[in-house]
N, C-alpha and C positions, 0 to 999 in steps of 0.2 A: 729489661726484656719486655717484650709487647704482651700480650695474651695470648694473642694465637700463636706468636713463638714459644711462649713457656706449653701452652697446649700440646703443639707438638713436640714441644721436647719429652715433656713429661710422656707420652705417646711414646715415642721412640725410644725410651728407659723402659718401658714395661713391652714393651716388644722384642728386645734384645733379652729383658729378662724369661720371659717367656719359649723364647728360643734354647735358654741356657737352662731350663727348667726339665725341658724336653729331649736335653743328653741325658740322661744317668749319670752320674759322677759319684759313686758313694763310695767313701774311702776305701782302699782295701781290696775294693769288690770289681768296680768299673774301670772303662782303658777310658784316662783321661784324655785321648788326643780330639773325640769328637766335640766334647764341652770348650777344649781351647782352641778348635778349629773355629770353632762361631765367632768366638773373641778376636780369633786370628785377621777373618776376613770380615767382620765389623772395623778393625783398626787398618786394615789394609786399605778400606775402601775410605777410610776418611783421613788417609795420611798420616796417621799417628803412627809414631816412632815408637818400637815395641822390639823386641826379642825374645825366646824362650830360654828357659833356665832349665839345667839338670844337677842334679846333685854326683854327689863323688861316684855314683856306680855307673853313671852315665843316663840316670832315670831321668824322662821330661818331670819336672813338679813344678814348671808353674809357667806365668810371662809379665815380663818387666815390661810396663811405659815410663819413658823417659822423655819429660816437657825441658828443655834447658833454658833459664832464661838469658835474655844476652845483658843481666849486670851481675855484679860478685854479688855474693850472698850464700847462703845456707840450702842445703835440699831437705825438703821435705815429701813423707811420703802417706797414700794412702793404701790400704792393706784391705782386700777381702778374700774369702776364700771361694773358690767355685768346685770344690769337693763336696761333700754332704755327709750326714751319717747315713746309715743303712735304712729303709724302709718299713723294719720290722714288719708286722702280722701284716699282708696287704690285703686280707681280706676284709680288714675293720675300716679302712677306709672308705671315704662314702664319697670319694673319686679316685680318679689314677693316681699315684703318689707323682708323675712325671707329667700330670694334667697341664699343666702352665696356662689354663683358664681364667678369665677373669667373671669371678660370679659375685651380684650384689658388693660389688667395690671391693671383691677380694683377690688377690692370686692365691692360687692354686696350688700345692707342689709341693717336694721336697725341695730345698734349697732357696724356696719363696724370702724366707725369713731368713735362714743364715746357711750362704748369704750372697747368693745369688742376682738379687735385685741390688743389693749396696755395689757389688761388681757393675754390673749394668751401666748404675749410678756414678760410679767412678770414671768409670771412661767417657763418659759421655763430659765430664767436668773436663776431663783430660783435652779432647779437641774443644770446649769452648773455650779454652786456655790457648790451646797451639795458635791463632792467630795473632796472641797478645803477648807473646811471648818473649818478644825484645825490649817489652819494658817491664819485665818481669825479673827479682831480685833471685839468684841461685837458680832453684826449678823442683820440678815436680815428678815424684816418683809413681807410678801406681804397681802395686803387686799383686798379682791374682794369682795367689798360690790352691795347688790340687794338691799340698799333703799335709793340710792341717788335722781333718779327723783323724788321721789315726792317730796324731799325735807326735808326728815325727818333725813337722813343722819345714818339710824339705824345702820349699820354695824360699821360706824366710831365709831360711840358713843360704841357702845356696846365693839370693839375694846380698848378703851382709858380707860371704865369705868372696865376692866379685869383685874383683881389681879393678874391671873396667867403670863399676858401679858407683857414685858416687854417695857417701855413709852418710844417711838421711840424720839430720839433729831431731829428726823426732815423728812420730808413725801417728796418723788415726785410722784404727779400725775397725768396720764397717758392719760390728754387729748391733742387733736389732735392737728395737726401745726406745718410746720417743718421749720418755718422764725423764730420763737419767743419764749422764754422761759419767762414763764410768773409766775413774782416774786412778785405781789401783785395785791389786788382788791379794788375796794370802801367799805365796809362794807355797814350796811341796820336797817333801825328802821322800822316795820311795824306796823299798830293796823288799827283795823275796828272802824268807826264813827256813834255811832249811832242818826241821829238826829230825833228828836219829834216834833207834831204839833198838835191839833187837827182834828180830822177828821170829816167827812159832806158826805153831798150828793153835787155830783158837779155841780146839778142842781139849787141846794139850792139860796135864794135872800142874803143869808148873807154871806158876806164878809170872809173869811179864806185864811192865809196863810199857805199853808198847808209844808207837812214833802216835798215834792221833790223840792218845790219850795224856803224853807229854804237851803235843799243841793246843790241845783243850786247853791245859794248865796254862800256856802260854798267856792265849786269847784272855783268861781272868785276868792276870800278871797285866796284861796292859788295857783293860780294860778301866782295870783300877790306878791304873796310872794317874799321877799327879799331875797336873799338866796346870797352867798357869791362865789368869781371867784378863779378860783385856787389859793394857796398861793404861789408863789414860793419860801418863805422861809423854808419850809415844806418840800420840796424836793418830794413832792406825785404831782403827774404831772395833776389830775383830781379834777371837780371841785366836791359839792354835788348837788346831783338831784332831784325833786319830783316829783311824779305821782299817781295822783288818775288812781285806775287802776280796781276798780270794785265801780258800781251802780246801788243798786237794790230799789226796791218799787214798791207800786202796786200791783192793781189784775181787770182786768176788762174796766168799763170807770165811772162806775154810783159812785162812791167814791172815795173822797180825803183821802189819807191814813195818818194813824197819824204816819208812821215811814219809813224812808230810811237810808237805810245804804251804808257807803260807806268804801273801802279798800286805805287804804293810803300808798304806798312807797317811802320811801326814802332813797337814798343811801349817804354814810355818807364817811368822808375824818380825818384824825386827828386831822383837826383844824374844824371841824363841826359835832361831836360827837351824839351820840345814845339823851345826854340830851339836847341837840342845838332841834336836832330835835322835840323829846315833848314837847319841851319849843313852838318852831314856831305854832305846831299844837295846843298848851293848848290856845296860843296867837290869832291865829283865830279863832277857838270855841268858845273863851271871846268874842272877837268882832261882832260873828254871833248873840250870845244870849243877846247881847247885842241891838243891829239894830233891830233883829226880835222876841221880845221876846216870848216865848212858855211855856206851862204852864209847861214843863220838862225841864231840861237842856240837852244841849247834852253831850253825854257820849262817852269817849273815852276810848278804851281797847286796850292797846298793845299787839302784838301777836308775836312777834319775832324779834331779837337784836343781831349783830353779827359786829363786832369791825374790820375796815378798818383792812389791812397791806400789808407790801411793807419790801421786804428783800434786803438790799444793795447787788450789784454783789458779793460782796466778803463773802459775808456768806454764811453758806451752809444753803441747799444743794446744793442751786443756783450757788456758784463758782464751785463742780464739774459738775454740769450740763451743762454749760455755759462753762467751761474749754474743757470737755470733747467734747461737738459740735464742737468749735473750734479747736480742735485737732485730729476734723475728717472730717477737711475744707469745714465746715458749716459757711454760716455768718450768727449769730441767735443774736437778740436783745432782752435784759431784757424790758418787758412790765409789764405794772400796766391795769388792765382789768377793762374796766368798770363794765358788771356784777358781782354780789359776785358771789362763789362757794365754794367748801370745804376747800379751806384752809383759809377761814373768820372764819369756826368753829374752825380748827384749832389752828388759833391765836390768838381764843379766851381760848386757853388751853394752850398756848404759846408755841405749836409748831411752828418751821418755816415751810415753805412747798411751795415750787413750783405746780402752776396747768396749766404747759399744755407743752409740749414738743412733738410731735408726726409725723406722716403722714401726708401729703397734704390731703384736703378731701372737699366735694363735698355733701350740702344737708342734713348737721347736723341738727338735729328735725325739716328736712323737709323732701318734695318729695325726692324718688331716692338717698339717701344716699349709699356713696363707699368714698372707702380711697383708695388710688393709692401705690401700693407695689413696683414700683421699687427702692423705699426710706425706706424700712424695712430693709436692711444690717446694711443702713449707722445709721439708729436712732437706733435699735438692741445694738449696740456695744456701740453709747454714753451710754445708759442707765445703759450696765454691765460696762463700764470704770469709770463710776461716782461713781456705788454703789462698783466698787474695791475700786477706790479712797477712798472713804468715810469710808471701813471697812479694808483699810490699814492702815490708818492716828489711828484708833483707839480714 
């Protein structure tokens, strides 16, 4: 590619991103049809083959590109999200959170960073691909899903659960960080705890243990929980984690309530798995209802369960990704993430998938969020060198 082609590409990435900066899209809060209306008729006007995906209630959560190549082979796909988190305090910001400015080689913005720009970035690989495409092995997926922040991961899903869709061997993507490519995560067992007591007046002469004062006990009970140090025979470099991470009850002062609930996290490793976890939590719940007995037992509800993984260098997509940096004299290191993210669900469908190769950046689901662009040529090119690689190799 010349100079003043990559000039203006790079231009026409941070233009579109800029446009997509400039919808609001924050999970939960914002109607995503204006953020995918920009993507819509950016694809429209360059012929890229695309679609919108909804999930089972009928809701838009996201839009498929679809590159096909014209030889047998594999698809591969890239994934970013054009959702956000929320804005928080917007007075501390010291621009508009939806500015999509470029100030001293920065954008601007909620969603500058993750990941709004990688979207951009994506399709823009996508039509440099669509002319080349009949010598092209399988083909190329891109997903710009709107229901990642909350957590619900619609687009993916709705994506992977599509018959028309061809089931990618393997996903990158598209968050920020241009030191690390990051080829696995902890995975995560959640459930809410509901514990029981009787309730009273808290003025009352008789004695009660009531529901907060049993989930006090809880929280020690698994505070001091045993829980295991990394393996090193395991080759996963992180250990597992827990955290009670919500506590509710109550209303008032005049009453002892007969119920608290509490939200339990734990992130999990291969050798300390989704049933390790309900095993430790069934283990102190016994021992709570045991010390304190109440005339209910407490009741635990799982709510969500997503399976460590960690992709050796050499598998893909991770080896082109990893190749590809290095061969555009990057030194980038395969990391294992403490938090999960989407390629937990992933491989839980036994996709592989890389999640994060990107832009330096600055204020990720905080104040002041920018991603710094004079590193968009260099990450540009790994991304289209990986997915040639990948839909050369066939």
């Amino acid at each position: 590619m010349s100079e003043n082609l990559q000039q203006a590409r790079m231009a026409s990435v941070i233009e579109l991103a800029q446009e997509l900066i400039r919808r609001p899209s924050r999970g939960g809060i914002d109607d995503y049809g204006p953020v995918l209306g920009v993507l819509e008729d950016w694809l429209t006007d360059r012929a890229v083959p695309h679609r919108r995906l909804y999930d089972d209630a009928g809701e838009l959560v996201g839009l498929l590109v679809e590159i096909p190549g014209g030889r047998p082979g594999q698809w591969w796909a890239l994934d970013a999200c054009v959702d956000t988190a929320p804005y928080g305090d917007e007075t501390a910001w010291s621009f508009p959170p939806d500015s999509g400015e470029v100030r001293q080689g920065w954008l601007l913005g909620r969603g500058s960073a993750d990941s709004k720009l990688a979207a951009a970035m994506f399709c823009h690989i996508a039509a440099d691909l669509l002319p080349r495409a009949a010598d092209l092995h399988g083909g190329l997926a891109v997903l710009l899903d709107v229901d990642e922040h909350t957590g619900g991961f619609g687009g993916a899903r709705a994506y992977l659960a599509d018959e028309a869709a061809a089931r990618p061997a393997g996903v990158m993507i598209g968050y920020p960080g241009l030191d690390e490519v990051v080829v696995g995560g902890r995975g995560l067992w959640r459930a809410v705890v509901a514990v029981h007591a009787p309730s009273g007046h808290s003025g009352s002469s008789r004695t009660v243990v009531g529901a907060i004062s049993r989930a006090t006990h809880l929280v020690r009970l698994l505070d001091a929980a045993d829980l295991p140090g990394v393996d090193g025979g395991s080759g996963f470099p992180l250990p597992p984690k827990l955290s009670v991470t919500s506590f509710h009850s109550g209303q008032g002062f005049s009453v002892t309530p007969d119920l608290c609930e509490l939200n339990v996290d734990i992130r999990t490793t291969p050798t300390f798995d989704a049933h390790d976890a309900e095993t430790l939590i069934r283990k102190a719940v016994a021992e709570l209802d045991a010390e304190l007995p109440a005339p209910k037992p407490t009741e635990i509800t799982p709510v969500a369960s997503w399976p460590p993984f960690r992709l050796r260098e050499d598998e893909q997509p991770a080896a082109a990704l990893l190749t590809a940096a290095a061969e555009a004299g990057l030194v980038v290191r395969a990391k294992t993430a403490g938090p999960s993210n989407i390629g937990n669900l992933l491989a839980g469908e036994g996709i592989p998938a890389t999640a994060g190769f990107g832009l330096p950046y600055e204020g990720l689901h905080g104040i002041d969020e920018r991603a710094h662009l004079a590193e968009l040529p260099q990450v540009y090119a790994v991304y289209q060198q990986a997915v040639l690689d990948l839909l050369r190799v066939g």
